[in-house]
C-alpha positions in Angstrom: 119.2 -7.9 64.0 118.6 -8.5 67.8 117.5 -7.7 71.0 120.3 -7.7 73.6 119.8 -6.1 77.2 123.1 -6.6 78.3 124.6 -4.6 74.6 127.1 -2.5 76.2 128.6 -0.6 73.2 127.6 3.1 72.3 129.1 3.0 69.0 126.2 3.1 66.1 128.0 1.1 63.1 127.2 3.0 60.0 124.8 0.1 58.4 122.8 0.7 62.2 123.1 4.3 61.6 121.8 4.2 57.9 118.7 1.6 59.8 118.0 3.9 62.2 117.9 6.0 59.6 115.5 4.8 57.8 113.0 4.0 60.3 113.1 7.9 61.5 112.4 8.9 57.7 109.5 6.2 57.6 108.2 7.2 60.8 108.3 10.8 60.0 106.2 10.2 56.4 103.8 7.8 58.3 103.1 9.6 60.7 102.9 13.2 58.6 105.3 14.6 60.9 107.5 17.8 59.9 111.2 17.5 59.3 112.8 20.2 62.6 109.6 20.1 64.5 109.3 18.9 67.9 107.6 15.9 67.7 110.4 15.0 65.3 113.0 15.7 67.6 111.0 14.0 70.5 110.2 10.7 67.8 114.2 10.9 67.4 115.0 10.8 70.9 112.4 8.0 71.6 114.2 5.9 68.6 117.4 6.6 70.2 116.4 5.6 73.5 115.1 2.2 72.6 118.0 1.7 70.1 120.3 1.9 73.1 118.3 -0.1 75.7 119.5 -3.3 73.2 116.7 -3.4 71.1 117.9 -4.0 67.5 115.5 -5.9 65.5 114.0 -3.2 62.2 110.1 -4.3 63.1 110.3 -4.1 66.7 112.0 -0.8 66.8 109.6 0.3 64.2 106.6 -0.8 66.3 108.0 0.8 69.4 108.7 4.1 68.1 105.3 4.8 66.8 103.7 7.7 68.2 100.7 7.8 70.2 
């Protein structure tokens, strides 16, 4: 995995999907946040976000996401 500003592609390749994935469930179990609740939308979006500003490395995207 990597960190790329420049990445231009929206596509999620299903092996980045199944990361992504992952880190949400982790996050969510971590963190003792509820499956369909608000902050686990928000925690989605924020994964998303930082997914598609290039960054694409499992512990970086891990440590990013964390909630506050």
């Amino acid at each position: 995995m990597y960190s790329s500003p420049d990445y231009q592609s929206s596509q999620v390749q299903p092996d980045e999907f199944n990361a992504l994935r992952d880190i949400f469930e982790h996050m969510l179990e971590e963190s003792q946040i509820v499956t369909g609740s608000l902050r686990a939308e928000m925690l989605a979006e924020r994964l998303i976000s930082i997914y598609n500003s290039g960054i694409r490395d499992i512990a970086m995207l891990k440590e990013m996401v964390k909630p506050y």
